[in-house]
BAVOLO-675277 format. One record per residue (C-alpha): x, y, z; residue number from 0; residue in three letters. Coordinates in nm, 3 decimals. Example, Ala and Ser with C-alpha at 12.3 -4.5 7.8 and 13.67 -1.06 7.14 Angstrom:
<atoms>
+---------+---------+---------+-----+------+
!    east !   north !      up !  nr ! rest !
+---------+---------+---------+-----+------+
!   1.230 !  -0.450 !   0.780 !   0 !  ALA !
!   1.367 !  -0.106 !   0.714 !   1 !  SER !
+---------+---------+---------+-----+------+
</atoms>
This chain:
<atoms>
+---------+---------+---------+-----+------+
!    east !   north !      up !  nr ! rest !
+---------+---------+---------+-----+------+
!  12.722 !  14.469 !  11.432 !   0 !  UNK !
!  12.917 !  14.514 !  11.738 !   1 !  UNK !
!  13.155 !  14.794 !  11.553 !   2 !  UNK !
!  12.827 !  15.000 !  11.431 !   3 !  UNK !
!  12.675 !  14.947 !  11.779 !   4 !  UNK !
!  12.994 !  15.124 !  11.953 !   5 !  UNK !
!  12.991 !  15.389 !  11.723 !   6 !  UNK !
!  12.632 !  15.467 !  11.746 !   7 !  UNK !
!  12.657 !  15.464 !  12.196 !   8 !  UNK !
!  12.992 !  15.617 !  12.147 !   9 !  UNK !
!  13.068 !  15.799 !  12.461 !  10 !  UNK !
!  12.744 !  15.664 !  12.687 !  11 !  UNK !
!  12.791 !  15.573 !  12.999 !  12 !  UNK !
!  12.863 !  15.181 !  13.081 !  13 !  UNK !
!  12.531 !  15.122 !  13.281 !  14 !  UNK !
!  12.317 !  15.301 !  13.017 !  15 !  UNK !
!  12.527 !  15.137 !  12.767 !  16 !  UNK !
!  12.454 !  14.751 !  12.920 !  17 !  UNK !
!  12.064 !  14.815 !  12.932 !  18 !  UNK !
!  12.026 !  14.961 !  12.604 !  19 !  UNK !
!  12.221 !  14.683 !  12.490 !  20 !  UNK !
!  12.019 !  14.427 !  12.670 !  21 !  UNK !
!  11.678 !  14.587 !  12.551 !  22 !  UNK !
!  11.815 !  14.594 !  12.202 !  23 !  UNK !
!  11.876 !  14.231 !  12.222 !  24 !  UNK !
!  11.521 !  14.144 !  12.400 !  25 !  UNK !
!  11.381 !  14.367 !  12.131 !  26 !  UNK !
!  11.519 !  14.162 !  11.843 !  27 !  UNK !
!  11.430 !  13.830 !  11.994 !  28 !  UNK !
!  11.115 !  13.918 !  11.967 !  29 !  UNK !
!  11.056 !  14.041 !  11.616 !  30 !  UNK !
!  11.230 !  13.735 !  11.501 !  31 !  UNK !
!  11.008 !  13.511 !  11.666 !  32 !  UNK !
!  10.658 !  13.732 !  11.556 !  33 !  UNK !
!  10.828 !  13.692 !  11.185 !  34 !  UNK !
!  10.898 !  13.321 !  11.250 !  35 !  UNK !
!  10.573 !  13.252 !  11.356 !  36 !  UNK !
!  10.377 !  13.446 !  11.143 !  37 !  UNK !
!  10.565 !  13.428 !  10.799 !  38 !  UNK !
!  10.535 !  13.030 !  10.864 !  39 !  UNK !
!  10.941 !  12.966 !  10.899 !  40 !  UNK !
!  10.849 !  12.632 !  11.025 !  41 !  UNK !
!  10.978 !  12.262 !  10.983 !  42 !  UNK !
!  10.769 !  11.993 !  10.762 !  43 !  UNK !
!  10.668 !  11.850 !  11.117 !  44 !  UNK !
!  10.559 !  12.187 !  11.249 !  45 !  UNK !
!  10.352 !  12.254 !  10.973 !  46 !  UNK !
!  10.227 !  11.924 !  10.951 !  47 !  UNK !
!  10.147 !  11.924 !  11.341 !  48 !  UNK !
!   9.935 !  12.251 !  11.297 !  49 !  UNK !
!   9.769 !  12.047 !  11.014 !  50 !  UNK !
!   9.702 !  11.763 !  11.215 !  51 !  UNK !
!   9.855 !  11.530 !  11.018 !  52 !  UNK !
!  10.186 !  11.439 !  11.167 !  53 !  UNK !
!  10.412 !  11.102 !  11.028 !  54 !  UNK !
!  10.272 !  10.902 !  11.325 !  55 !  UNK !
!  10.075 !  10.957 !  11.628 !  56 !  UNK !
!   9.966 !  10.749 !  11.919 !  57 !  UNK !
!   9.669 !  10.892 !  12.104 !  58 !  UNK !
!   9.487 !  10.807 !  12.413 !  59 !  UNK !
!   9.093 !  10.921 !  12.417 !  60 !  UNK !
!   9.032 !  10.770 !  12.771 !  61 !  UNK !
!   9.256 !  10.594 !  13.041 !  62 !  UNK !
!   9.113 !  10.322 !  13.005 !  63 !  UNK !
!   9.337 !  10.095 !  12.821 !  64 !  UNK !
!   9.722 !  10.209 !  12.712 !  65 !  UNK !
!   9.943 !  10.116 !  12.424 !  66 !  UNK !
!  10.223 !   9.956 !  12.495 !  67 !  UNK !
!  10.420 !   9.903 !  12.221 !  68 !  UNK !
!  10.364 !   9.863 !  11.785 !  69 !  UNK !
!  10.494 !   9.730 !  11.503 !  70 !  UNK !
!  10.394 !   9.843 !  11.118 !  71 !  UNK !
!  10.519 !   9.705 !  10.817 !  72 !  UNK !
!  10.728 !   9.943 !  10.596 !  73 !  UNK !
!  10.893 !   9.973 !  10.248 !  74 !  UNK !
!  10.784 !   9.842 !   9.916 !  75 !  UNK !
!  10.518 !   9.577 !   9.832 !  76 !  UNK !
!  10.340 !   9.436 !   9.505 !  77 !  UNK !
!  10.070 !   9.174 !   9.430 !  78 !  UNK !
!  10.093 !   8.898 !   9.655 !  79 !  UNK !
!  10.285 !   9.004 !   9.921 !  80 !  UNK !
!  10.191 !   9.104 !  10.294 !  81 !  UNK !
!  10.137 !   9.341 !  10.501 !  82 !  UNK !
!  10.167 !   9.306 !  10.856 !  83 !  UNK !
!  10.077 !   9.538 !  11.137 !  84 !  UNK !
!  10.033 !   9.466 !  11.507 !  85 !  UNK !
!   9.991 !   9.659 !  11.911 !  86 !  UNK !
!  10.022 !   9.511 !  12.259 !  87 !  UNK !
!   9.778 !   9.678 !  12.489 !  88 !  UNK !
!   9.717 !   9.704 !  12.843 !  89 !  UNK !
!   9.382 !   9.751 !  13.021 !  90 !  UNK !
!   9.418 !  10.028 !  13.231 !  91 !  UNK !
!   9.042 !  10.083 !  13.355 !  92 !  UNK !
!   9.068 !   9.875 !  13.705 !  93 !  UNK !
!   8.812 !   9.627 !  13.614 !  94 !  UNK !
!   8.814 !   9.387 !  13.362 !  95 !  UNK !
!   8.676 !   9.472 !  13.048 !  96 !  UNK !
!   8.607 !   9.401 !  12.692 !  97 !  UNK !
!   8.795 !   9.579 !  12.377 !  98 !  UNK !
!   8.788 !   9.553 !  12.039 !  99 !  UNK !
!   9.104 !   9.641 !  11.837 ! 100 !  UNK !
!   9.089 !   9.701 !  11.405 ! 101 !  UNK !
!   9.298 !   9.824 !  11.175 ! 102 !  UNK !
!   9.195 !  10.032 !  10.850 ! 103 !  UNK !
!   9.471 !  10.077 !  10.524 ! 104 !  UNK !
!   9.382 !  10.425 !  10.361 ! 105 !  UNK !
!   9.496 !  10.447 !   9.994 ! 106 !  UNK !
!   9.628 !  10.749 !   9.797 ! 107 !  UNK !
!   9.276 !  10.823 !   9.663 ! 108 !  UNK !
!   9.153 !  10.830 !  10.017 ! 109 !  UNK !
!   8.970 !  10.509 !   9.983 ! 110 !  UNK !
!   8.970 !  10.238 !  10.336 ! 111 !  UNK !
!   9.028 !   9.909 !  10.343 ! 112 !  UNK !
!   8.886 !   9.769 !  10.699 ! 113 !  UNK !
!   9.012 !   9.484 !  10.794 ! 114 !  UNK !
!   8.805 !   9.238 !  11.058 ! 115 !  UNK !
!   8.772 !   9.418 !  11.417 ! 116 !  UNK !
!   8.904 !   9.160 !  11.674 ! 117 !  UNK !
!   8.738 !   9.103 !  12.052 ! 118 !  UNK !
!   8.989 !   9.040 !  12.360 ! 119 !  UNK !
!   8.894 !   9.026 !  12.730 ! 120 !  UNK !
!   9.152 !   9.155 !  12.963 ! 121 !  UNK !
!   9.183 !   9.149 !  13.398 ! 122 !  UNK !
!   9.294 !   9.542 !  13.531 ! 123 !  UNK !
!   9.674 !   9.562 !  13.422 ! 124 !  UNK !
!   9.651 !   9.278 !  13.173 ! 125 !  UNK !
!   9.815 !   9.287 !  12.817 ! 126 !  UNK !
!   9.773 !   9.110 !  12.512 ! 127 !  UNK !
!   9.878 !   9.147 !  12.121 ! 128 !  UNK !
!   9.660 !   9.153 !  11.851 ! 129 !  UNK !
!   9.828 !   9.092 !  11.492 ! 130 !  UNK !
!   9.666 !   9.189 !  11.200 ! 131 !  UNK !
!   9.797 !   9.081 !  10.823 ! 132 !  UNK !
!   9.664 !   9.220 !  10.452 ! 133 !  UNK !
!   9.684 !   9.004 !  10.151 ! 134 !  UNK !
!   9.819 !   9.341 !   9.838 ! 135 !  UNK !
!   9.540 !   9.213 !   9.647 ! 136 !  UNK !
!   9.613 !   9.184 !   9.284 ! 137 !  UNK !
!   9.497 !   9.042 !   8.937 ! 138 !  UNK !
!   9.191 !   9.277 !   8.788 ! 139 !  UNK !
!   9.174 !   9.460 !   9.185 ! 140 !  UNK !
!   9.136 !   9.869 !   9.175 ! 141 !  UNK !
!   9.499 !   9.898 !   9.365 ! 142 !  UNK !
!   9.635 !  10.248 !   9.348 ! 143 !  UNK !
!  10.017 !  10.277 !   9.346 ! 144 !  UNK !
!  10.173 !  10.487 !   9.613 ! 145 !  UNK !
!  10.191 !  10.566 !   9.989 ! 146 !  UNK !
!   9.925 !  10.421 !  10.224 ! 147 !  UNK !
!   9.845 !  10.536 !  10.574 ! 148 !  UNK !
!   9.765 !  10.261 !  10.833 ! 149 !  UNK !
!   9.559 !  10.313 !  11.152 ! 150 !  UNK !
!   9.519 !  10.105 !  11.463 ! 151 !  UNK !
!   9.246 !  10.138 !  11.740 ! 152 !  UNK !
!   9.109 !  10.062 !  12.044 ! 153 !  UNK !
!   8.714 !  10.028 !  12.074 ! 154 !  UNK !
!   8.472 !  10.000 !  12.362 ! 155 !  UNK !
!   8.221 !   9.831 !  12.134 ! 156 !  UNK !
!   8.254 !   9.669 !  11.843 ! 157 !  UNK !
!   8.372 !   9.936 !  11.562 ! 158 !  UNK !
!   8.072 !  10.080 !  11.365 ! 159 !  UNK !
!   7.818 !  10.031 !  11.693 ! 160 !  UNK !
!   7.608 !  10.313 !  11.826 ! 161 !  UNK !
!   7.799 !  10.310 !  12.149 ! 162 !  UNK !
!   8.169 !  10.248 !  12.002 ! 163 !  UNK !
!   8.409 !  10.502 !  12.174 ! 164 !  UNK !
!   8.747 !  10.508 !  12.058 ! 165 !  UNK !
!   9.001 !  10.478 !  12.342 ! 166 !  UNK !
!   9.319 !  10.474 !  12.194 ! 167 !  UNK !
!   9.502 !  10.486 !  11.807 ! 168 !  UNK !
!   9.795 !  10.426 !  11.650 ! 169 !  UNK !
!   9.859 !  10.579 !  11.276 ! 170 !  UNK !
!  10.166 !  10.603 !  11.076 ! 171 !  UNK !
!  10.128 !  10.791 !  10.747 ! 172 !  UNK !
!  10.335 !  10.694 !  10.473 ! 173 !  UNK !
!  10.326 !  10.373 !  10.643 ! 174 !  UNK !
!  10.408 !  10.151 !  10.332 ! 175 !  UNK !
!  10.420 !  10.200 !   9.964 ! 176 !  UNK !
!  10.216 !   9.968 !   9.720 ! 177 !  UNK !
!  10.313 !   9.900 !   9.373 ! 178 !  UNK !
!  10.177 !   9.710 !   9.112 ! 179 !  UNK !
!  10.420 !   9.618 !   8.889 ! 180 !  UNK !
!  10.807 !   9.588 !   8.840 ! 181 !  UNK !
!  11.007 !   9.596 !   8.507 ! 182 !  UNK !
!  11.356 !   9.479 !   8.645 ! 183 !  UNK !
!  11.468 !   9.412 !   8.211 ! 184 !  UNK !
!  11.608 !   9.074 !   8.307 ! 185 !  UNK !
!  11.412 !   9.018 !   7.970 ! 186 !  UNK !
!  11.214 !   9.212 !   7.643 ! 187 !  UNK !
!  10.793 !   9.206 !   7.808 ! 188 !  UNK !
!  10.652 !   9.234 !   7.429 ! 189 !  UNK !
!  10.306 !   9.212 !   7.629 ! 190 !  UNK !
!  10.420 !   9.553 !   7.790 ! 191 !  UNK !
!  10.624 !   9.721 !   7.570 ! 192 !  UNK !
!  10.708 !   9.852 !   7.260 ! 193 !  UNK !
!  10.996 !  10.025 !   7.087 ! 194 !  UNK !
!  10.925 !  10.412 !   6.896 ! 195 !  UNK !
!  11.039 !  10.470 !   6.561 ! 196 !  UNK !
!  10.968 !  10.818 !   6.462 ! 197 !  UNK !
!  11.155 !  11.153 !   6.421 ! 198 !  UNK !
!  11.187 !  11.371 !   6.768 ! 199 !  UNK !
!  11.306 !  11.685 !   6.801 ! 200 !  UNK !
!  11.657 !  11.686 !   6.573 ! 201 !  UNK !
!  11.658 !  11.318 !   6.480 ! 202 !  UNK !
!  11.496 !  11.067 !   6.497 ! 203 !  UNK !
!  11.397 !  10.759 !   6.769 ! 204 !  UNK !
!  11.526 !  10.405 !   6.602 ! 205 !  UNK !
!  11.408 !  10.090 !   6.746 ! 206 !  UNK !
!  11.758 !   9.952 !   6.712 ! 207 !  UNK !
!  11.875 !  10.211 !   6.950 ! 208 !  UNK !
!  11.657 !  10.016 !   7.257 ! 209 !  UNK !
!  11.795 !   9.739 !   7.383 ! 210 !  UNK !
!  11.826 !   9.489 !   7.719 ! 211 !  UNK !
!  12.173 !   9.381 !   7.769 ! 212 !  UNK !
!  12.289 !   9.303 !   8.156 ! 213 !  UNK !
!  11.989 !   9.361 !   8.311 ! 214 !  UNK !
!  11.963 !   9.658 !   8.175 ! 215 !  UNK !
!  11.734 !   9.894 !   7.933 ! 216 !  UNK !
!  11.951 !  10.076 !   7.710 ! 217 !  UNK !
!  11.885 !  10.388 !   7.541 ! 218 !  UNK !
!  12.165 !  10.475 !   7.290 ! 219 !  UNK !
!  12.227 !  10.796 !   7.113 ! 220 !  UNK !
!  12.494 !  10.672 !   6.901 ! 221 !  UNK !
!  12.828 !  10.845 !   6.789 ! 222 !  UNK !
!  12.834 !  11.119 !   6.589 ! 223 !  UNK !
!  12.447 !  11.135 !   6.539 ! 224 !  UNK !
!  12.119 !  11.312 !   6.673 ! 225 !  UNK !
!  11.923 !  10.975 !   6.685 ! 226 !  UNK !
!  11.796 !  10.875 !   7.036 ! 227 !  UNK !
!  11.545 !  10.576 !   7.175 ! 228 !  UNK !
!  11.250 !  10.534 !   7.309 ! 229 !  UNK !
!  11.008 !  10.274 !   7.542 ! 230 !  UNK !
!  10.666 !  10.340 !   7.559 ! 231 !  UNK !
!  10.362 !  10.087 !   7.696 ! 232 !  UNK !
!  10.170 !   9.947 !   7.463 ! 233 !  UNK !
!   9.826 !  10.039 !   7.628 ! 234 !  UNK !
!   9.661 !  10.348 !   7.774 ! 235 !  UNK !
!   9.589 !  10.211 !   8.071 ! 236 !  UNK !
!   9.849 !  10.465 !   8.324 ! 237 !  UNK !
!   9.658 !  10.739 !   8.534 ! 238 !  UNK !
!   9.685 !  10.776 !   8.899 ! 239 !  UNK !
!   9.976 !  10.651 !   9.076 ! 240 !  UNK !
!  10.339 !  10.666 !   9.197 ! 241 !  UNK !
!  10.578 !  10.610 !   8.918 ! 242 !  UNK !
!  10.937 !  10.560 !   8.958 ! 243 !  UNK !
!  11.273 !  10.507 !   8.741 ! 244 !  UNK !
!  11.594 !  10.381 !   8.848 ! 245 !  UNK !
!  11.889 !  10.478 !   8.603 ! 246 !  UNK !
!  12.258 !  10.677 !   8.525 ! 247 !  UNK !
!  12.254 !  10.886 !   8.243 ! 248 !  UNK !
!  12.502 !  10.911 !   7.943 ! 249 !  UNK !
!  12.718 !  11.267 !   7.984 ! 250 !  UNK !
!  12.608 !  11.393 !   7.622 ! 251 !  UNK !
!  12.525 !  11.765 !   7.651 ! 252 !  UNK !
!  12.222 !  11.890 !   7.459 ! 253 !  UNK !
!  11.985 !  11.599 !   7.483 ! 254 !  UNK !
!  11.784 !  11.455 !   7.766 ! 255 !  UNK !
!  11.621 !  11.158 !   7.930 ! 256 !  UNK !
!  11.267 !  11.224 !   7.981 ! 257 !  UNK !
!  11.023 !  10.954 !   8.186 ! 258 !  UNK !
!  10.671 !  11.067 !   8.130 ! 259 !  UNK !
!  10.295 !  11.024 !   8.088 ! 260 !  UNK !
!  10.223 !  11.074 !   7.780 ! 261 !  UNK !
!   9.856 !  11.073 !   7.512 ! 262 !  UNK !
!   9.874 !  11.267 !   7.158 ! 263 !  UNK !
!   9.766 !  11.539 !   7.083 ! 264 !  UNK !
!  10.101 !  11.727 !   7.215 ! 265 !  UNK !
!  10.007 !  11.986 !   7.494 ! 266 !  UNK !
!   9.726 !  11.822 !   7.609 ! 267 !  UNK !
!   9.789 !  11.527 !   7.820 ! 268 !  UNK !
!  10.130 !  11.489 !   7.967 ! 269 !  UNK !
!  10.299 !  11.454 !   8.301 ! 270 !  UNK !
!  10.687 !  11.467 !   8.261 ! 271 !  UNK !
!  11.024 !  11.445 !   8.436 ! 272 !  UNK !
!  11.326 !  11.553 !   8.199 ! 273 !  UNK !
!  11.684 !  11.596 !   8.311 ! 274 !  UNK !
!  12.002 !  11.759 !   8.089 ! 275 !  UNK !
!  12.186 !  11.414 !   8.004 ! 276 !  UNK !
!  12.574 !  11.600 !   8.158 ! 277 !  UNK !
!  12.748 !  11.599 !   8.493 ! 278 !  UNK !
!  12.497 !  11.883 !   8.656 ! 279 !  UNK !
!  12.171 !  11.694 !   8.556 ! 280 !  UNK !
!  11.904 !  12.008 !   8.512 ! 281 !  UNK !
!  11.572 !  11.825 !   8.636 ! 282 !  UNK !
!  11.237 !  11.968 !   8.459 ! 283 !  UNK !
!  10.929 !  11.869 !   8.578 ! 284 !  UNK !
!  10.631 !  11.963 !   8.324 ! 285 !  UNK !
!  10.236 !  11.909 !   8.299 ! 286 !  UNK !
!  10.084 !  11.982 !   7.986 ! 287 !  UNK !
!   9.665 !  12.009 !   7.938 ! 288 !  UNK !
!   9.426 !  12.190 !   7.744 ! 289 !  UNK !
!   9.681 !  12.215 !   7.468 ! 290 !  UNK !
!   9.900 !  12.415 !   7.689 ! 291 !  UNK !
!  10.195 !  12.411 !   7.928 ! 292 !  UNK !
!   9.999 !  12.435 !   8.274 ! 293 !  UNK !
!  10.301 !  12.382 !   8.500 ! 294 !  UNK !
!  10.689 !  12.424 !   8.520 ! 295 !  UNK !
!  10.967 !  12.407 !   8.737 ! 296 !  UNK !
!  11.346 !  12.377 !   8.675 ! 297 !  UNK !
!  11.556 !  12.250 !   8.967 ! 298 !  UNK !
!  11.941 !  12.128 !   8.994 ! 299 !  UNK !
!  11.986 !  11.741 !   9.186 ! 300 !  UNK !
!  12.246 !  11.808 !   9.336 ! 301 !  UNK !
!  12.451 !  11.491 !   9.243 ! 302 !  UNK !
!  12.649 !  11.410 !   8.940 ! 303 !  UNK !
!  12.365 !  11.169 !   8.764 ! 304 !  UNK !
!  12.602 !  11.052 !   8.500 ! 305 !  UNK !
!  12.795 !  10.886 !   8.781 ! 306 !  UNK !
!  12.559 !  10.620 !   8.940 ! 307 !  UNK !
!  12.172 !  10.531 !   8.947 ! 308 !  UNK !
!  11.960 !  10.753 !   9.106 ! 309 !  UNK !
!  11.585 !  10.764 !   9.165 ! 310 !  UNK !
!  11.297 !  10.985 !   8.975 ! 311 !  UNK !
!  10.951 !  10.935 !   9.098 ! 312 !  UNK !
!  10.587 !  11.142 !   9.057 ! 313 !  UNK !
!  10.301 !  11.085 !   9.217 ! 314 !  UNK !
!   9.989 !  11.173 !   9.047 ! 315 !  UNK !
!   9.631 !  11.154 !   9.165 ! 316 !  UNK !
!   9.354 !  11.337 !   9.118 ! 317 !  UNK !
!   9.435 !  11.711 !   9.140 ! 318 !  UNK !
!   9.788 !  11.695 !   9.268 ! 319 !  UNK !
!  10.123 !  11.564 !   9.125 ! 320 !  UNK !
!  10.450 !  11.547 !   9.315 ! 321 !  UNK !
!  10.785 !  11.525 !   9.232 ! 322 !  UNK !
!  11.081 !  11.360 !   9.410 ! 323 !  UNK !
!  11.439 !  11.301 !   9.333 ! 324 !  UNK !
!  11.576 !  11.030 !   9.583 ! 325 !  UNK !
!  11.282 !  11.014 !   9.765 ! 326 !  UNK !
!  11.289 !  11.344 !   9.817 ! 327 !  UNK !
!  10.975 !  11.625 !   9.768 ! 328 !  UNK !
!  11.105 !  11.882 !   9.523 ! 329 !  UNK !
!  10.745 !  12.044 !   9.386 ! 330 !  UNK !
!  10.375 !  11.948 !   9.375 ! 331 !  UNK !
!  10.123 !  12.064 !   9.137 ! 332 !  UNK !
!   9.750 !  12.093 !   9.235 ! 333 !  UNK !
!   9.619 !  12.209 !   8.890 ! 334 !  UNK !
!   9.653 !  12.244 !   8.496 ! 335 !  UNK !
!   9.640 !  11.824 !   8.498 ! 336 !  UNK !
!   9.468 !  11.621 !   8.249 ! 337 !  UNK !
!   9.246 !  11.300 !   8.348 ! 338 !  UNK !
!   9.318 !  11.090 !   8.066 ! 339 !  UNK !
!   9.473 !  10.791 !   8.067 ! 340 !  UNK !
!   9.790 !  10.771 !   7.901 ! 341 !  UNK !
!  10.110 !  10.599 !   7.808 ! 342 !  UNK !
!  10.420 !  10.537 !   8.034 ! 343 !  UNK !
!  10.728 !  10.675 !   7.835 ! 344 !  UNK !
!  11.067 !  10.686 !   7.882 ! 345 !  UNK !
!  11.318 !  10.805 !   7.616 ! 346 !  UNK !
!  11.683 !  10.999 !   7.532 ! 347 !  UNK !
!  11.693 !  11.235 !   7.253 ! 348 !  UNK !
!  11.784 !  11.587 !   7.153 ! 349 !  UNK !
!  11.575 !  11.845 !   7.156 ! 350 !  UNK !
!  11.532 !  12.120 !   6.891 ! 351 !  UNK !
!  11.554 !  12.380 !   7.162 ! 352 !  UNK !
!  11.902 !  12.271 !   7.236 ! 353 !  UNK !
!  12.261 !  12.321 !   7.098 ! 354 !  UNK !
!  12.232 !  11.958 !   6.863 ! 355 !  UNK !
!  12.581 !  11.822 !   7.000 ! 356 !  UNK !
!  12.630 !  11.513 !   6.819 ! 357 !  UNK !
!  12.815 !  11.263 !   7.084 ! 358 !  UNK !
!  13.185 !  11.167 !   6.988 ! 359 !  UNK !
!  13.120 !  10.796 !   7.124 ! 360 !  UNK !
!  12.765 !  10.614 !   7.135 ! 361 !  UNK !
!  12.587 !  10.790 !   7.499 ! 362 !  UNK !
!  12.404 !  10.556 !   7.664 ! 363 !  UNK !
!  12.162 !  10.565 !   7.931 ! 364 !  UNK !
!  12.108 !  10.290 !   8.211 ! 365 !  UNK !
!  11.794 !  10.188 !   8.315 ! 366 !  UNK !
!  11.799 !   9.957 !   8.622 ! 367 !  UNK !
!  11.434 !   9.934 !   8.665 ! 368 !  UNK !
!  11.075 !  10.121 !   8.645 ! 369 !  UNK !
!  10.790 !  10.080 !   8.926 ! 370 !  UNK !
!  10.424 !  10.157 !   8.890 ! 371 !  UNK !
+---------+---------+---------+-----+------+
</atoms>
């Protein structure tokens, strides 16, 4: 840029030289920042900010009481287990004065789970911490699989009064993912499970070909062969929820792994991750309805998957899907999705629309554990 400018102001004088320079410069500036702000070059925050839904946000409605400090639980958790959430607060009104803290769990269909508002009476500049815990219910319960956003607040009243203000909140989203179930393949769940037997693509799926060995599923295509494996669940009973694989994959170019929703006909219910089983791991992420293919992207990982375990996950709920490799967004769909329930499938095999390379040694793929 600098060559081109000096040819363009050849033989200007200095001074005019400097200024036109500078109001070059001043000039550029400022398109970039119109194009920034209006073509939406933004972080996730920034965009999420404008939305008004940011990770996590402390407010303050009134200075009347301040939050000192907070603690959320975070990670996984299943059936049984706990979730604990808590806020120290200080009463910042100069009197003393009544507050009522709750807490609220929002799930990934958008439905609240409120637990018991608690009462605490505090002297001008006097704190106290309120602790809240929430059994994961379990057994026949309507949990929902995924992310859940917890909220904290301060009340003047008793939550759900006429008078209740809200003085102050705490709310992390994301805060802590449920699950319902774990398949770690220390041993065969025939409750769960079952093994396919049935051609696919250029050969065919053998039950023999599906086994657990190490703590381990294993899906072999064996040598010199088209044959693959697959594991399916024995009831229809998947729909909305986060779903997530942990496994390596067997470097046998032209087949794949696929982990999937999946209810026959073909085309018509199916929500599917499928990645090239070789050292650059192509990642496919499909949704089929209405007898058609309604949705398709083709993406790269960026890691050698035939080298260690990695992650695949979707989301699905009602009118969105979302896929992540590593815990990482890579695409969401928000329509062209069926609202059937279906079966959980996971399976290696080789595809007709691929070359048919029969593996010199058996290819195996790893499968360390599944979450729903």
């Amino acid at each position: 840029m600098q060559k081109n400018r000096s040819q363009v102001f050849n033989g200007i004088k200095q001074k005019n030289n400097t200024k036109t320079a500078v109001l070059v410069l001043v000039g550029f500036l400022a398109l970039a920042l119109s194009l920034f702000y209006y073509l939406g070059i933004n972080t996730a925050e920034d965009r999420e900010e404008k939305a008004g839904i940011l990770e996590e946000e402390v407010t303050a409605a009134e200075q009347k009481v301040s939050v000192e400090s907070y603690a959320i639980s975070s990670g996984e958790f299943f059936p049984g287990d706990e979730i604990n959430s808590g806020l120290t607060i200080m009463n910042t009104s100069g009197k003393e004065d009544n507050f009522w803290i709750g807490c609220s769990i929002q799930d990934p269909l958008g439905n609240w789970h409120d637990l018991p508002a608690q009462e605490t009476h505090l002297k001008d500049k006097e704190k106290t911490a309120v602790d809240f815990f929430w059994p994961v219910p379990g057994g026949e319960s309507q949990l929902v699989s995924g992310p859940y956003l917890l909220t904290m607040a301060v009340w003047s009243e008793m939550p759900g009064e006429k008078n209740a203000r809200r003085l102050a909140t705490v709310q992390r989203k994301e805060a802590f993912h449920l699950l319902k179930y774990h398949e770690d393949f220390s041993s065969f769940n025939r409750d769960l499970w079952e093994k396919s037997e049935h051609p696919l693509g250029l050969g065919q799926l053998e039950a023999d070909n599906v086994a657990i060995a190490d703590d381990l599923l294993k899906i072999t295509m064996p040598a010199d062969t088209l044959d693959g494996g697959q594991l399916e669940s024995k009831a229809y009973d998947h729909l909305y929820g986060s779903y997530r694989v942990n496994m390596k994959l067997p470097d046998a170019p032209s087949s794949i792994t696929g982990f999937f929703l999946y209810r026959a006909p073909d085309y018509y219910h199916e929500v599917d991750i499928e990645i090239f089983n070789d050292t650059r791991g192509k990642v496919m992420f499909v949704t089929y309805a209405g007898g058609n293919v309604t949705n398709e992207y083709e993406t790269y990982p960026g890691f050698d998957p035939t080298k260690d375990f990695y992650e695949y996950r979707f989301d699905f709920y009602p009118g969105k899907v979302s896929f992540y490799l590593e815990g990482v967004l890579l695409k969401t769909f928000k329509d062209g999705l069926t609202d059937k329930p279906m079966k959980l499938m996971i399976n290696s095999w080789f595809p007709r629309w691929l070359d048919g390379i029969r593996p010199e040694h058996d290819a195996v793929t790893r499968i360390d554990w599944i979450k729903y």
